[in-house]
C-alpha positions as CSV (number, residue, x, y, z in Angstrom):
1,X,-24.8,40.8,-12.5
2,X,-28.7,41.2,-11.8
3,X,-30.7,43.2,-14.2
4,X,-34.3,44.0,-14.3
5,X,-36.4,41.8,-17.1
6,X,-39.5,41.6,-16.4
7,X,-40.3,39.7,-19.5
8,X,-38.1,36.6,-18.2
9,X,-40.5,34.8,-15.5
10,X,-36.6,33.5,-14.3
11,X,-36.1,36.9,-13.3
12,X,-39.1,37.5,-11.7
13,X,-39.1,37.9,-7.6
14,X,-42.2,35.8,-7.5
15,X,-40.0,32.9,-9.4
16,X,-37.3,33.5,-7.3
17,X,-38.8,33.4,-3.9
18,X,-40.1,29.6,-5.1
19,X,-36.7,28.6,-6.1
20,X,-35.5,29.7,-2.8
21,X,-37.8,28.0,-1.0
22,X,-37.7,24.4,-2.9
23,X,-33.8,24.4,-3.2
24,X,-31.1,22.2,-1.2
25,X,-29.0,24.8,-1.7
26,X,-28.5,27.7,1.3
27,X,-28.7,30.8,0.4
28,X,-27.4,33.9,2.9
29,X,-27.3,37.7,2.3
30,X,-24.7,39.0,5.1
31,X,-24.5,43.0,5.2
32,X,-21.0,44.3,5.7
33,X,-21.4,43.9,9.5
34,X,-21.9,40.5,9.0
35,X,-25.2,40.3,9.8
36,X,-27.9,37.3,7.9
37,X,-29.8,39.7,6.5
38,X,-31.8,37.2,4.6
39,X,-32.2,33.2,4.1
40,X,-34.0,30.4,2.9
41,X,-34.8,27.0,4.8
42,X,-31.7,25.0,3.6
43,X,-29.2,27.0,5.3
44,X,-31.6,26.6,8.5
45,X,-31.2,23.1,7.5
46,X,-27.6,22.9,7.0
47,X,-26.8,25.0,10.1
48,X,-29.1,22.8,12.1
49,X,-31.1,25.7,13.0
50,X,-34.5,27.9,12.0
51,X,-34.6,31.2,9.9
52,X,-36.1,33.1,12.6
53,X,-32.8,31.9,14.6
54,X,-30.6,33.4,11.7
55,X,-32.2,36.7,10.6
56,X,-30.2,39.0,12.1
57,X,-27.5,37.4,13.6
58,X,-23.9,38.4,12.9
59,X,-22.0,35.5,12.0
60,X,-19.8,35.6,14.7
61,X,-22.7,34.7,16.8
62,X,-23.0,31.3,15.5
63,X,-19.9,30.2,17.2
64,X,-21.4,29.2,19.8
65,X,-20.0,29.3,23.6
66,X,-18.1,26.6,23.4
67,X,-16.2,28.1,19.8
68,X,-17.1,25.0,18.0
69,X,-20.0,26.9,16.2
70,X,-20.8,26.1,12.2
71,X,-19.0,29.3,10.9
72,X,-17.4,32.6,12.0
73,X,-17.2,35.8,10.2
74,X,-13.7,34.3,9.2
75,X,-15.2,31.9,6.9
76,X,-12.4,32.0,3.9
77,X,-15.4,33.0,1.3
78,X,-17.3,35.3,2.7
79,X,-14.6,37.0,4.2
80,X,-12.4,37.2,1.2
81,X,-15.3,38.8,-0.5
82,X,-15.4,41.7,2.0
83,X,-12.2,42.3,1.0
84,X,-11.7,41.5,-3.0
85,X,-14.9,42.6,-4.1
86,X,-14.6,39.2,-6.0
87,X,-16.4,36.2,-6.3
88,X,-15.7,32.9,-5.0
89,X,-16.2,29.3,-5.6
90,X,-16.2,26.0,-4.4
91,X,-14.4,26.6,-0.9
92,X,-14.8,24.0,1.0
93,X,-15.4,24.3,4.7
94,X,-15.7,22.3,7.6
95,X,-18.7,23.0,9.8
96,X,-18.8,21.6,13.4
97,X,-21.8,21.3,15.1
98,X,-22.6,20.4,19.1
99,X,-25.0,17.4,18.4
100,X,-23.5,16.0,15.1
101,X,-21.0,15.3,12.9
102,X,-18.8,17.0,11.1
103,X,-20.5,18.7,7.8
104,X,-18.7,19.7,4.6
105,X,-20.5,22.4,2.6
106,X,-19.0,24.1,-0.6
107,X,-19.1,27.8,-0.4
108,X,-20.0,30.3,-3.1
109,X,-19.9,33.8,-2.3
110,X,-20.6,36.8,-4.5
111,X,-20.6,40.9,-3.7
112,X,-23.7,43.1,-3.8
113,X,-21.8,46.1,-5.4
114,X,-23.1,49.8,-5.5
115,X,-21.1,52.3,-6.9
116,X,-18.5,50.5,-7.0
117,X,-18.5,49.4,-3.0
118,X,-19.7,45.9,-1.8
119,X,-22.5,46.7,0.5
120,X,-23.0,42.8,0.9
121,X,-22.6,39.0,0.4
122,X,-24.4,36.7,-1.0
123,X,-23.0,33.1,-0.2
124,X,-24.2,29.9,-1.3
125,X,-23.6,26.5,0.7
126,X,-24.0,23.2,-0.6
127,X,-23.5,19.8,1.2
128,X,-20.5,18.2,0.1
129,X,-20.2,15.6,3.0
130,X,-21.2,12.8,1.1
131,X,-19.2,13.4,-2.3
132,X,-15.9,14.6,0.8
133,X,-16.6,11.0,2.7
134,X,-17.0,8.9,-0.5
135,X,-13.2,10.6,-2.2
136,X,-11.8,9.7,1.5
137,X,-12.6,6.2,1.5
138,X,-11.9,5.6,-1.9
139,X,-8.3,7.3,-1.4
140,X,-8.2,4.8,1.5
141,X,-9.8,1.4,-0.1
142,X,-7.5,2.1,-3.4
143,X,-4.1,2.0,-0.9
144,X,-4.8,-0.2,1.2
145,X,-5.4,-2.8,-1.4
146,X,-2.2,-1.4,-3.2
147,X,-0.1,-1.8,-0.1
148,X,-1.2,-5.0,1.3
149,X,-1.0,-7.9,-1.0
150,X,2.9,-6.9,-1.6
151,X,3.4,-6.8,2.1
152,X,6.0,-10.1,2.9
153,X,3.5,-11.1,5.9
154,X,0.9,-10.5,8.0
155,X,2.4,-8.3,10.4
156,X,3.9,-5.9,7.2
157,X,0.1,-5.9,6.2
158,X,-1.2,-4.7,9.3
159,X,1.4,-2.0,9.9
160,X,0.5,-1.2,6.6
161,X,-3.2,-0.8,7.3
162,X,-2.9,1.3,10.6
163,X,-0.2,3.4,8.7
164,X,-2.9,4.1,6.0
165,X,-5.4,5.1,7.9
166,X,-3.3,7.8,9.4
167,X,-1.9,9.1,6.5
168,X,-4.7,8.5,4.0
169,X,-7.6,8.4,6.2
170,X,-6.5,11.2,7.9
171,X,-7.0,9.5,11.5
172,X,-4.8,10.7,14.2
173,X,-4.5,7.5,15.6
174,X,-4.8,3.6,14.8
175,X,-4.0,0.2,16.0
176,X,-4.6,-3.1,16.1
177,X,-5.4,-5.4,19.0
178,X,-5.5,-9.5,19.9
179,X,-7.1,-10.7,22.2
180,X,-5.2,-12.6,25.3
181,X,-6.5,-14.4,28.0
182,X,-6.1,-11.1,30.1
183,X,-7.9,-8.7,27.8
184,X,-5.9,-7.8,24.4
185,X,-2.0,-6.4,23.7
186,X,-1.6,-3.7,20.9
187,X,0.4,-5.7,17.8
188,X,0.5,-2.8,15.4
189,X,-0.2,1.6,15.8
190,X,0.0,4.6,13.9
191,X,-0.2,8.2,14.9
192,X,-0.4,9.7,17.4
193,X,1.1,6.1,19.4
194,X,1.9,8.1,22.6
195,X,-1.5,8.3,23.8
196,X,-1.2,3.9,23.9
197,X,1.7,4.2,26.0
198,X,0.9,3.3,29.4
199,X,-3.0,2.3,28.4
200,X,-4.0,-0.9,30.4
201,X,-5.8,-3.4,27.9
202,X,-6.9,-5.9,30.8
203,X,-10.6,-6.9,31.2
204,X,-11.5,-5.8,35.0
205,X,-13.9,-8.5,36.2
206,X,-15.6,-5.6,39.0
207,X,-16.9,-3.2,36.2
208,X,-17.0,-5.3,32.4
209,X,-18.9,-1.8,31.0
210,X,-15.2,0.0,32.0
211,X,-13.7,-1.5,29.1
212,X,-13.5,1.0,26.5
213,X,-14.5,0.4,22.6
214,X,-11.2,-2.1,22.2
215,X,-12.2,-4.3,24.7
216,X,-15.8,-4.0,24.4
217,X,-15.4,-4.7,20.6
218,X,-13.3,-7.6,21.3
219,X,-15.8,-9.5,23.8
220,X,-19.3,-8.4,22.2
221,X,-17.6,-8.6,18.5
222,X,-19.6,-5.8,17.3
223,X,-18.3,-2.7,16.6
224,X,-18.5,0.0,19.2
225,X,-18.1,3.9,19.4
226,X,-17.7,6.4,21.0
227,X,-19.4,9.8,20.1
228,X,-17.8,12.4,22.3
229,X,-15.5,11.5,24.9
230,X,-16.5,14.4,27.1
231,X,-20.3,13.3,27.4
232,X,-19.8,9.5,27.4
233,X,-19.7,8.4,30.8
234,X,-18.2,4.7,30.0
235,X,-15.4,6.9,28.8
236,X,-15.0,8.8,32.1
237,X,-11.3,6.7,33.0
238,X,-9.3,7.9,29.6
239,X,-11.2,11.0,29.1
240,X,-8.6,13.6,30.0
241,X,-5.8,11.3,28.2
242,X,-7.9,11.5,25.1
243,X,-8.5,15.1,25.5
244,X,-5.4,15.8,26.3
245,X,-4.0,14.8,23.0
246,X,-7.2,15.7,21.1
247,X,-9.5,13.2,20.5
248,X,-13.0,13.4,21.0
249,X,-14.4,10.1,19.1
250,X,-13.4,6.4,18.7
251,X,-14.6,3.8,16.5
252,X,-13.5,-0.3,17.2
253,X,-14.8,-3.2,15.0
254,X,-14.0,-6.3,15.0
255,X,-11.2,-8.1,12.8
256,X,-11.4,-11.5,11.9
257,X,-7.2,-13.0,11.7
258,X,-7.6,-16.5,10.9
259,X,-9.1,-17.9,14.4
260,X,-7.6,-15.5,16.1
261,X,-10.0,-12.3,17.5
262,X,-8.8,-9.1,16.9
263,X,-10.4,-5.2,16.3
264,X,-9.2,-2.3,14.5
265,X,-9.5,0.7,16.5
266,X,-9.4,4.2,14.9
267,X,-9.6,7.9,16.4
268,X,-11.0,11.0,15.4
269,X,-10.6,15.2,16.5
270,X,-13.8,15.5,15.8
271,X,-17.3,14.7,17.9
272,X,-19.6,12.2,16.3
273,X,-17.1,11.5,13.9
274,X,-18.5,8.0,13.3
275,X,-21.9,8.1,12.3
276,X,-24.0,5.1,10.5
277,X,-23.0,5.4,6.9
278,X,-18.8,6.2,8.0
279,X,-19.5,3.3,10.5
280,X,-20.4,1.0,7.2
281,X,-17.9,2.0,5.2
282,X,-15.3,1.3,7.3
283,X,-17.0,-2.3,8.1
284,X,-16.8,-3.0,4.4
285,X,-13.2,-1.8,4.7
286,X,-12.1,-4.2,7.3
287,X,-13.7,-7.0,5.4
288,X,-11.6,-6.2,2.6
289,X,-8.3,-5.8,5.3
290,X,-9.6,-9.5,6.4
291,X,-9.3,-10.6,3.0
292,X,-6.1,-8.8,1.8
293,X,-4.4,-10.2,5.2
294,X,-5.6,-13.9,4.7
295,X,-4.5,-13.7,0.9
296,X,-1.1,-12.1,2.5
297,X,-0.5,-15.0,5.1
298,X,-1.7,-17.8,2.5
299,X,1.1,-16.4,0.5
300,X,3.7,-16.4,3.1
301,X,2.7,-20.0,3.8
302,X,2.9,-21.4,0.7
303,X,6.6,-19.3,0.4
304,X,7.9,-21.0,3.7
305,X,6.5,-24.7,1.7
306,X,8.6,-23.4,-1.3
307,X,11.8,-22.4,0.3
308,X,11.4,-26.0,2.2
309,X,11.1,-27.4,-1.4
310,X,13.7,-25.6,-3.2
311,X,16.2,-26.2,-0.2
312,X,15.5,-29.5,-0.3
313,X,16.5,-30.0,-3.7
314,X,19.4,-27.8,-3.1
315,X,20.7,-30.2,-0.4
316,X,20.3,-33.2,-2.9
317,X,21.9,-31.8,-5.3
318,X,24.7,-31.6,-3.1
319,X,25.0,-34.6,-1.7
320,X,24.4,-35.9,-5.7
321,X,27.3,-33.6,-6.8
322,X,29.1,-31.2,-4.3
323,X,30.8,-29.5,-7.1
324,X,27.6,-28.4,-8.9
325,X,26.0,-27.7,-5.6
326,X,28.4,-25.0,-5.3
327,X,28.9,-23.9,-8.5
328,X,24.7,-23.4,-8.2
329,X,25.3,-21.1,-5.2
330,X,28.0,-19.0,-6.8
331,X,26.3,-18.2,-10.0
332,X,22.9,-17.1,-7.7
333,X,25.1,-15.3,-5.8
334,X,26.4,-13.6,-9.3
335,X,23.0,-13.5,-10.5
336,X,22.0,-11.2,-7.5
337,X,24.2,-8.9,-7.8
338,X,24.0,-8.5,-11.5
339,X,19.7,-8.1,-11.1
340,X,20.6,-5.3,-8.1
341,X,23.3,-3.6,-11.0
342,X,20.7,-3.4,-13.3
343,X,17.9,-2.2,-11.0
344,X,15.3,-5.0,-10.7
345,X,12.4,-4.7,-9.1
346,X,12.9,-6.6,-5.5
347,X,10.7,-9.7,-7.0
348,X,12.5,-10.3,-9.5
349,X,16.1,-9.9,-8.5
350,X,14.6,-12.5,-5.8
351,X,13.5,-14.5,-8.5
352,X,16.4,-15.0,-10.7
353,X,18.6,-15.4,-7.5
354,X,16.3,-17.9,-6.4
355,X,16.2,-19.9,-9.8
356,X,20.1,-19.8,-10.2
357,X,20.4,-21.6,-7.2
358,X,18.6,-24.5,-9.0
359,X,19.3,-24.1,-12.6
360,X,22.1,-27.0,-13.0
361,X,19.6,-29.1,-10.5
362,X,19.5,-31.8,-13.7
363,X,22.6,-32.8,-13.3
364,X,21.4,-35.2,-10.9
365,X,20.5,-37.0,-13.8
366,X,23.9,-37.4,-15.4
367,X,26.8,-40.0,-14.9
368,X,28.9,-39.0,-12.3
369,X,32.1,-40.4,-14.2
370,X,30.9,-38.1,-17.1
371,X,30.5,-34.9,-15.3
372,X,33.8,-35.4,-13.4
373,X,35.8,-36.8,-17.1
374,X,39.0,-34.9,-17.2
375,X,39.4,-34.9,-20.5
376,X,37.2,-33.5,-23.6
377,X,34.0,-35.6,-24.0
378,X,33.0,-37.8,-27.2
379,X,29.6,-36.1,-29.1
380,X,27.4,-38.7,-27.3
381,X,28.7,-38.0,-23.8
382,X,28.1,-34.1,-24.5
383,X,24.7,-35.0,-25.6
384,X,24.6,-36.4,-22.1
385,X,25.6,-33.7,-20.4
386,X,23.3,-30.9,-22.6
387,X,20.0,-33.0,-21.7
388,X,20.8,-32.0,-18.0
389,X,18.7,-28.5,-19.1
390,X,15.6,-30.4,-20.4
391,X,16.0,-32.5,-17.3
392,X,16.2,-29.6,-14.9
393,X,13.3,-27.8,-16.6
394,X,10.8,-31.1,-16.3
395,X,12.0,-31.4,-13.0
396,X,11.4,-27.9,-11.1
397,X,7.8,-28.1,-12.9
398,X,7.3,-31.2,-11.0
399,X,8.0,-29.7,-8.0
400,X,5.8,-27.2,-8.8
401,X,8.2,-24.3,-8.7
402,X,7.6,-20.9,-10.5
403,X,7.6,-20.3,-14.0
404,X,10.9,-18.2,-13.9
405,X,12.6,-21.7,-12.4
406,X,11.7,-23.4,-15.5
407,X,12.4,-20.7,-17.8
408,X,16.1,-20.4,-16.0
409,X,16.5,-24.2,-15.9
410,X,15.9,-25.0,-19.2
411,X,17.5,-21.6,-21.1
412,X,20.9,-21.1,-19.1
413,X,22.7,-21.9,-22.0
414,X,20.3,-20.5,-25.2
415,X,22.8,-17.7,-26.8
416,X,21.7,-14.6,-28.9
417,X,23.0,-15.9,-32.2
418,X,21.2,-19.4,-32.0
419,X,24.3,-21.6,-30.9
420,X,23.0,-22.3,-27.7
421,X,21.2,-25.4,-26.0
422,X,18.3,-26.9,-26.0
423,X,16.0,-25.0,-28.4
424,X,18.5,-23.1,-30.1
425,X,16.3,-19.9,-29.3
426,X,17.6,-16.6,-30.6
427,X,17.6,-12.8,-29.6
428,X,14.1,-12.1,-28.1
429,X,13.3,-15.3,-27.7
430,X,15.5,-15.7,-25.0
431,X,13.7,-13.7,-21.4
432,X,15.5,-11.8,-19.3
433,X,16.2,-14.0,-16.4
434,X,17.6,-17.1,-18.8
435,X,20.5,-14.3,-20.2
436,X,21.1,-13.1,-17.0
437,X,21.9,-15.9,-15.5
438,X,23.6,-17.1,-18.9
439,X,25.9,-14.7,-18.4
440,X,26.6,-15.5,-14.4
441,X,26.9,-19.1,-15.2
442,X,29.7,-18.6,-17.8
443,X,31.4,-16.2,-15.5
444,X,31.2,-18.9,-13.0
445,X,32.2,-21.9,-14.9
446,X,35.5,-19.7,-16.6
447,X,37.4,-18.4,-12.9
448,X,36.9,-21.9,-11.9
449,X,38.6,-24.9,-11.8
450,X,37.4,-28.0,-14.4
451,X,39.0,-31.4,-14.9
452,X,39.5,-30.7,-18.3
453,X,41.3,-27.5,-18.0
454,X,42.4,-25.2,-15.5
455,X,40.9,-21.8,-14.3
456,X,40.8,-18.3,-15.5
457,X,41.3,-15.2,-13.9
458,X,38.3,-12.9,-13.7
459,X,40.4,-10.4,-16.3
460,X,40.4,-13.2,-19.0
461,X,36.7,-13.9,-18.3
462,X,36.1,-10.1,-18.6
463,X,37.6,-10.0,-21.5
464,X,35.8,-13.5,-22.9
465,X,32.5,-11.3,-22.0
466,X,33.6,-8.0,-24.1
467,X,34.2,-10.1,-27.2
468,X,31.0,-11.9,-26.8
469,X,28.5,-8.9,-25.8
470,X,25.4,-8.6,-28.0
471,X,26.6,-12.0,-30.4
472,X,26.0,-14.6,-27.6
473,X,25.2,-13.1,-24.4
474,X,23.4,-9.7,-23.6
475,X,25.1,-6.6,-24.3
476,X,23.5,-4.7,-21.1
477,X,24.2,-7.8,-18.5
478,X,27.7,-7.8,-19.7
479,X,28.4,-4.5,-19.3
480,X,26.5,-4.5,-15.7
481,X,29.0,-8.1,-15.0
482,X,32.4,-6.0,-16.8
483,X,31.4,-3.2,-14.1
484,X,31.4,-5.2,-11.2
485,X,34.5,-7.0,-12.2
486,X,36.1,-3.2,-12.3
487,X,34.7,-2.8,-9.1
488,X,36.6,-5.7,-7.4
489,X,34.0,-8.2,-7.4
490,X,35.4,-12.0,-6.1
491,X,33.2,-15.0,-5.6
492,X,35.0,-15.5,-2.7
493,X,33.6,-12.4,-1.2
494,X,30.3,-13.5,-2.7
495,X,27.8,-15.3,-0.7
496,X,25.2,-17.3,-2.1
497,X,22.1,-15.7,-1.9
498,X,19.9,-18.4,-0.5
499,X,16.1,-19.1,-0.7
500,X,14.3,-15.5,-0.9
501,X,10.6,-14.8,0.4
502,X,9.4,-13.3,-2.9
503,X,9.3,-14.3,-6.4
504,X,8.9,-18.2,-5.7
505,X,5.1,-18.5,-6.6
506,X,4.2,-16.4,-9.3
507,X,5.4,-15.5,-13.0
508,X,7.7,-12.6,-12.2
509,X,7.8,-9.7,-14.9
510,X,10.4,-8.6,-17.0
511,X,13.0,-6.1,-15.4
């Protein structure tokens, strides 16, 4: 509410007109036909325009011919104003110009009231662009780099990336092209894909400019836009394709996979969607994508070395021992299903499967005629046999192997109360990964066949489990191995679980 104070040089007009002059803030008074009644320079600014093209206008004049004008008299706070007699603030609104991109201004609109009727509206608008563009690329930067180091491989990664710059980055359409000898093939889209189908990404030797921003950005390796696919005239060939599905703008830069060229193409509804500082920011996006990807394949590399490694042992182990080779696949079978049970995160059920496959692998180290003795062994022979943990554990660190392989190979037989081998750890001590596959491996080593005694059934193992839940082994895993049991489970229906692509090369969590 204004009120006269002529003692408050705020209030006074001469004060005023000064503030309205020297603000970046626009300033309208629209009378209730709509018409710009009064304004300062900034909304002449933002609008692109002059005063004297403004003062006395009615706002449904600025649409333009074309209806891609700033603003109509539907502008949600001025019009809402008209109506409520209330005040407004901070609507945001997309302005659209001929000659330039996009604008975001935040609208503040207030009602001249006199008795008790709004005989006007004074609106506000202040340039939000910026503050809008710096949100959207943070949104975008902060899931992309969420997204792409957990991707298994490169090609997850860059599905990823073109699916995030639809959904996040609010591009209709993405995708992501390598070169070939003819021109370049689309490896990975988002969006609106249909406008690809049917596309031709060959070079034409006759007419090089006729390229469009993939292929231009491919051979130049610069990035390269284009503004308004209406005025462009290098655009001319796709020009009703693109319009027909409502794209007026491209942007393609480069991306550097390894040695192999590539760009990242991207697609906007609006004109001059692309200008300089969007253009850099999305340049300092796809050098992060480069980076993320590279870390991603690296990764996968070093897995594939891994898996190569782990089988490896595997297969010697075997050949060392065929018995323990297959009770090794049985109990990571076991161990699988157990993780999945107790809902592990994928990395870790990967993990412990992974590391039961191996935990016994230090048995290689142990007398053949011991581990096959069919009768009970003397108190030096099972000191024989009970270094095979210590000697699995030294080995799998050799080889380089993830913590959890270690942890798994030298713990499988710890218990809760302390009666366990080789540290005698207790309770807490004990991680999550070592009980589980504790609790696998007795399972395992009771339905089965031993020299020294015959098999149980999975019932007596069951109930082997129920009397030792939360003395030796852990309470929840037993349950979680009971439930299965109930549910039918067989090893012969298990199959082992092989060499995963996750878990292998870090220190996986805790479930």
């Amino acid at each position: 509410m204004i009120v006269d104070n002529d003692t408050s040089p705020m209030r006074s007009a001469r004060y005023l007109t000064e503030y309205l002059d020297a603000t970046h803030v626009g300033f309208g008074y629209f009378d209730t036909r709509g018409v710009v009644r009064d304004c300062n320079e900034a909304i002449a600014d933002l609008l692109h325009t002059t005063t004297d093209q403004l003062l006395g206008l009615a706002v449904r004049a600025l649409a333009g011919s074309d209806g891609a004008g700033p603003f109509t008299f539907d502008d949600p706070a001025v019009a809402r104003t008209f109506d409520t007699s209330r005040v407004y603030r901070n609507v945001v609104v997309g302005f659209v110009f001929a000659e330039h991109p996009r604008r975001w201004l935040s609208v503040d609109s207030y009602p001249v009231v006199e008795n008790g009727r709004v005989r006007g509206v004074v609106a506000t608008f202040t340039d939000v662009t910026a503050q809008r563009t710096d949100e959207r690329m943070l949104r975008l930067l902060a899931e992309v780099t969420r997204t792409v180091p957990v991707a298994p491989d490169e090609d997850a990664a860059l599905q990823s990336v073109v699916d995030t710059l639809c959904a996040v980055g609010e591009f209709p359409v993405a995708w992501v092209s390598r070169a070939t000898p003819e021109g370049a093939v689309v490896t990975h889209r988002a969006g609106v894909v249909d406008y690809l189908d049917g596309l031709s990404f060959e070079a034409p030797a006759h007419a090089p400019i006729w390229m469009g921003p993939t292929l231009r950005a491919l051979r130049e390796e610069r990035p390269v836009g284009v503004d308004s696919v209406l005025h462009d005239p290098d655009f001319a060939p796709w020009r009703d394709r693109a319009m027909h599905f409502g794209i007026e703008s491209f942007l393609a830069l480069p991306l550097a996979l390894g040695r192999r060229r590539a760009t990242l193409t991207v697609a906007a509804h609006d004109k001059f969607a692309f200008p300089p500082p969007i253009e850099d920011e999305l340049r300092a996006l796809v050098a992060e994508i480069e980076l993320l990807v590279a870390h991603t394949r690296t990764r996968a590399e070093l897995e594939h070395s891994l898996r190569g490694t782990v089988s490896a042992m595997v297969r010697l182990t075997e050949i060392r021992d065929p018995y323990t080779a297959g009770h090794q696949a049985r109990v990571s079978a076991l161990s699988r299903r157990l993780a999945e049970r107790l809902n592990w995160c994928a990395g870790d059920i990967d993990a412990v499967a992974s590391a039961a496959a191996l935990h016994d692998v230090g048995k290689i180290a142990i007398p053949s005629e011991i581990l096959g003795r069919p009768g009970p062994l003397s108190a030096l022979e099972f000191e024989a046999v009970a270094r095979h943990a210590e000697l699995g554990a030294e080995i799998v660190e050799e080889a380089s192997l993830s913590p959890v392989f270690v942890d798994v190979a030298r713990h499988h037989h710890e218990r809760l109360d302390g009666s366990g081998y080789p540290d005698h750890l207790v309770d807490g001590a004990i991680s999550p990964f070592a009980r589980l596959v504790a609790v696998a491996d007795v399972v395992e080593a009771m339905v089965h066949h031993r020299p020294y005694r015959p098999a149980w059934t999975l019932g007596d193992a069951r109930e082997e489990l129920r009397h030792g839940a939360g003395v030796r082994y852990d309470a929840e895993v037993v349950d979680a191995c009971i439930a299965l049991i109930d549910e039918g489970f067989t090893f012969a229906l298990a199959r082992p679980s092989g060499v995963p692509i996750r878990g292998l090369t870090s220190d996986s969590g805790t479930a």
